[in-house]
C-alpha positions as CSV (number, residue, x, y, z in Angstrom):
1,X,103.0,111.6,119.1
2,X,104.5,112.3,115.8
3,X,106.9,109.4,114.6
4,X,110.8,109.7,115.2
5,X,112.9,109.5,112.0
6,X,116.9,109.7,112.1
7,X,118.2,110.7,108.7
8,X,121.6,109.3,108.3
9,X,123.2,111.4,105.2
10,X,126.1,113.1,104.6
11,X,125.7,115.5,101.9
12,X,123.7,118.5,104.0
13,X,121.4,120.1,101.1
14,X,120.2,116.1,100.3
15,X,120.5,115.9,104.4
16,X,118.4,119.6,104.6
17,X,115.8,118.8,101.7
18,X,114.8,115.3,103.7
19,X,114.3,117.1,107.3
20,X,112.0,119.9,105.7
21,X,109.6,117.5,104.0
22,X,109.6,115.4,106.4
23,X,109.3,117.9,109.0
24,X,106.6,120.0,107.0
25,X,104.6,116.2,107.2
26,X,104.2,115.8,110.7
27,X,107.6,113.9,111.6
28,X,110.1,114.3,114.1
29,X,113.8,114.5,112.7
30,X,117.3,113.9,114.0
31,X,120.3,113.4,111.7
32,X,123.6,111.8,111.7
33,X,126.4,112.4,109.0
34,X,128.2,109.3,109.7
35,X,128.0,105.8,110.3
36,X,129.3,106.4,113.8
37,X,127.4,109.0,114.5
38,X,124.2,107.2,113.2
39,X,124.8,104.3,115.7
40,X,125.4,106.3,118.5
41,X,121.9,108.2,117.7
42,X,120.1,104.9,117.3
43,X,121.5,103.3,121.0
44,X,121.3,106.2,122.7
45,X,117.5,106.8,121.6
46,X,115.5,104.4,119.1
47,X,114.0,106.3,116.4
48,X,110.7,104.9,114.6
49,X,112.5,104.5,111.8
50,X,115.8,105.3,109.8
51,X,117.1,106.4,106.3
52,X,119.8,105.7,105.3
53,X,122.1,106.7,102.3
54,X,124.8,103.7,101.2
55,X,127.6,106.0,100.5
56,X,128.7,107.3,103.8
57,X,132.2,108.3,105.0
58,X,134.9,105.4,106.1
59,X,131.3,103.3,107.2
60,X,128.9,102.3,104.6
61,X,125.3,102.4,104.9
62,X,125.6,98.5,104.4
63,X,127.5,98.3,107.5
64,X,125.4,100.3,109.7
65,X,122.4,98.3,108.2
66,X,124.3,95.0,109.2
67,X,125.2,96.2,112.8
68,X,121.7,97.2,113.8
69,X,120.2,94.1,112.5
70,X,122.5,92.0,114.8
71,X,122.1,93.9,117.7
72,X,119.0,92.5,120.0
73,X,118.3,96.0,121.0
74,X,118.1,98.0,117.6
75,X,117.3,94.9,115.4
76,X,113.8,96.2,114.6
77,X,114.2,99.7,113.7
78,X,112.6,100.2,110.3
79,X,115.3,100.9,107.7
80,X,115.6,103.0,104.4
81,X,118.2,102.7,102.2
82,X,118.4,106.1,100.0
83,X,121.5,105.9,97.5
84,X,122.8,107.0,93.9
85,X,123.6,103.9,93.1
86,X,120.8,102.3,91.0
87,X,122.5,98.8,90.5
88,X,120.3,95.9,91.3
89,X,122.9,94.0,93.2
90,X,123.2,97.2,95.2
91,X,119.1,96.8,95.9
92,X,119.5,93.3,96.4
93,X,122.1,93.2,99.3
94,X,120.6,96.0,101.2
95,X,117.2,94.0,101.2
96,X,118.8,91.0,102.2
97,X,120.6,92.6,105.0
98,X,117.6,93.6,106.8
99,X,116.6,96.9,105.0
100,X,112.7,97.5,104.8
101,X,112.7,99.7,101.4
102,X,115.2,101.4,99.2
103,X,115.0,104.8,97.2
104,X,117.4,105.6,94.6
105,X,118.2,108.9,93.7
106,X,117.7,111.7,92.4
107,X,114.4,111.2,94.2
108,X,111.0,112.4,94.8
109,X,110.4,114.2,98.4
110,X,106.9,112.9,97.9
111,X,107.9,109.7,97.1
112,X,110.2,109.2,100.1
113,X,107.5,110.8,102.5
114,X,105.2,107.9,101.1
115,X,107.6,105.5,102.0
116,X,108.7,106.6,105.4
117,X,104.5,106.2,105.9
118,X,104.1,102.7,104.5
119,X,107.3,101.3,105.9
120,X,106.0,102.5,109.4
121,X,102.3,101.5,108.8
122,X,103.9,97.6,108.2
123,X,105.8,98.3,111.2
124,X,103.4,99.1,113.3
125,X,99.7,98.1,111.9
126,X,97.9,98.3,115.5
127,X,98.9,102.0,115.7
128,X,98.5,102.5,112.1
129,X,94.7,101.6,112.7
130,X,94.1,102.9,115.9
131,X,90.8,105.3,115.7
132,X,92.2,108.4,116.7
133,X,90.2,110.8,119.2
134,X,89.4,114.3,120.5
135,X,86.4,115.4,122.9
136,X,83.6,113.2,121.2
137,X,85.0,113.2,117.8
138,X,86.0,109.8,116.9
139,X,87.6,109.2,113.8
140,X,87.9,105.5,112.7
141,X,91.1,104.7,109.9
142,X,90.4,101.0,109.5
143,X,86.6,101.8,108.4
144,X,87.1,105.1,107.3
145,X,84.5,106.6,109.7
146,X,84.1,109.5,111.5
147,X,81.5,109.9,114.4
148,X,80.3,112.9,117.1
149,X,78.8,112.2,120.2
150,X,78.9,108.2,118.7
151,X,76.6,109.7,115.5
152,X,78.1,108.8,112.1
153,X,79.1,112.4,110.4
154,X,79.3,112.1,106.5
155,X,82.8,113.7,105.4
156,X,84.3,114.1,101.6
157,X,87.3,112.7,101.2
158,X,89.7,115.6,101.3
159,X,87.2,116.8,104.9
160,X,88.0,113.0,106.3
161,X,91.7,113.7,104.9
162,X,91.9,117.1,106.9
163,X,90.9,116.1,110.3
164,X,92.5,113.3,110.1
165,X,96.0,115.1,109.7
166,X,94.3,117.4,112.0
167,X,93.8,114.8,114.5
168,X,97.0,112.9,114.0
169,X,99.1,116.4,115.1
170,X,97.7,115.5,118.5
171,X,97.6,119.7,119.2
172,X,100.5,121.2,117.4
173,X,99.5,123.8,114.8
174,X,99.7,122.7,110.7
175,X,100.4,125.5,108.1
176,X,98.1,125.9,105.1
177,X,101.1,124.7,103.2
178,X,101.7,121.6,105.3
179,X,98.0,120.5,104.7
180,X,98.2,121.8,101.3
181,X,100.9,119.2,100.9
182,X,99.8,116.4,103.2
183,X,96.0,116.3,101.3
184,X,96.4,117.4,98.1
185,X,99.5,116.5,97.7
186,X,101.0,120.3,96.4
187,X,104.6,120.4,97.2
188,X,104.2,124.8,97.7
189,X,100.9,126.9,98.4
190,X,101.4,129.0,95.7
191,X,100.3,125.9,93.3
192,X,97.0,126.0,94.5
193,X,94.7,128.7,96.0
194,X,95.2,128.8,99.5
195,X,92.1,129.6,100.6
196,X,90.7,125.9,99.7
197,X,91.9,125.1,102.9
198,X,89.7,127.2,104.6
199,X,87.1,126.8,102.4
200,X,87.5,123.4,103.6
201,X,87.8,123.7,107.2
202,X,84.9,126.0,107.1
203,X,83.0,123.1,105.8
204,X,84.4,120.6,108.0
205,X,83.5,122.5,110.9
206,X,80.3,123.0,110.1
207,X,79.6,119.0,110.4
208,X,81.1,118.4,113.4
209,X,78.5,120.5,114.9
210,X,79.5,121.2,118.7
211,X,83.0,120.6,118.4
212,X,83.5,122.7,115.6
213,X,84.9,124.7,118.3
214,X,88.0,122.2,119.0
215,X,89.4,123.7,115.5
216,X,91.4,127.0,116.6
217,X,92.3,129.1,113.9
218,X,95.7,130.7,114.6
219,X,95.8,133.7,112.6
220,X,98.6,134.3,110.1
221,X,99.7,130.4,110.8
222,X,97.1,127.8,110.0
223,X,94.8,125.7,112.1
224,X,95.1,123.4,115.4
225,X,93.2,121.2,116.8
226,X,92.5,121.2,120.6
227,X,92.8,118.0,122.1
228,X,91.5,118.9,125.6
């Protein structure tokens, strides 16, 4: 199930720009544009994880970041502090209250994508490791293998890459540009031939042999992965 991240910001285009990156990577995304309003959304229903901008209205991020800590019942949420203020003292207090990273802006989407994965992989290290699954396709993160039928199936990296982000959608269909993004790291399609992708699902399916069928293409879309 794709991670839960509540994006506490109150400017909407900074607010906007987070939930389609985000979004386009496979998350789930709530917002709040206020302190209040963030710890409302984070009693009612615990995200995975949140960012979180400093410079809010009439509650600072600080605040928010201090409240959840000492309550029992949010105290582990995964926190990330995103502000325009690059002072180290800034930095310093938001880590000391409890927060797990901190991105200063102007920032990269890319960057804070990578971030919102790592902070969650330390968060939750058996899930980030789990081998993930689908028919007799097996595909190991930990050692980096992928098997059919229990057989070992040598993949490139960008083929282990794709069904892995394949895998990890657990059925939902991923755009050319999302996988454009998520494995080569190309914020738009139209940096980079689009047809790689195919070219590389073509060759991906050709290795996993009978469950080549499991990867639906959905015409005018991008691919899926049937789990079932």
């Amino acid at each position: 199930m794709p991670a839960d991240v509540l994006i506490v910001e109150d400017e909407p285009d900074i607010r906007n720009l987070i939930v389609h990156h985000l979004t386009r990577d496979g998350f789930r995304c709530r917002t709040a544009g206020s302190g209040a309003e963030a710890l409302a959304r984070v009693r009612a229903v615990a995200p995975d994880l949140v960012v979180l901008d400093l410079m809010l209205p009439e509650m600072t991020g600080l605040e928010v970041c201090r409240r959840l800590r000492a309550d029992p019942t949010t105290a582990g949420v995964p926190i990330i502090m995103l502000t325009a203020k690059t002072d180290e003292v800034d930095r310093i207090v938001g880590l000391e209250m409890g927060a797990d990273d901190y991105v200063a802006k102007p920032f990269s989407p890319k960057e804070l994508v990578a971030r919102v994965r790592a902070v969650l992989r330390r968060a939750h290290p058996a899930e980030a490791t789990r081998p993930l699954a689908a028919g007799t396709v097996r595909l190991d993160t930990s050692r980096h293998l992928v098997t059919v039928g229990g057989r070992p199936v040598e993949l490139t990296p960008k083929e282990f890459d794709l069904l892995h982000a394949l895998l990890e959608a657990d059925g939902r269909v991923l755009s050319r540009e999302h996988l454009l993004n998520r494995v080569w790291g190309y914020a738009r399609a139209d940096e980079i031939e689009s047809r790689t992708v195919d070219v590389h699902i073509r060759r991906l399916r050709s290795k996993l042999g009978p469950e080549e069928r499991r990867i639906a293409t959905i015409k005018g879309v991008g691919y899926r992965l049937e789990t079932e």
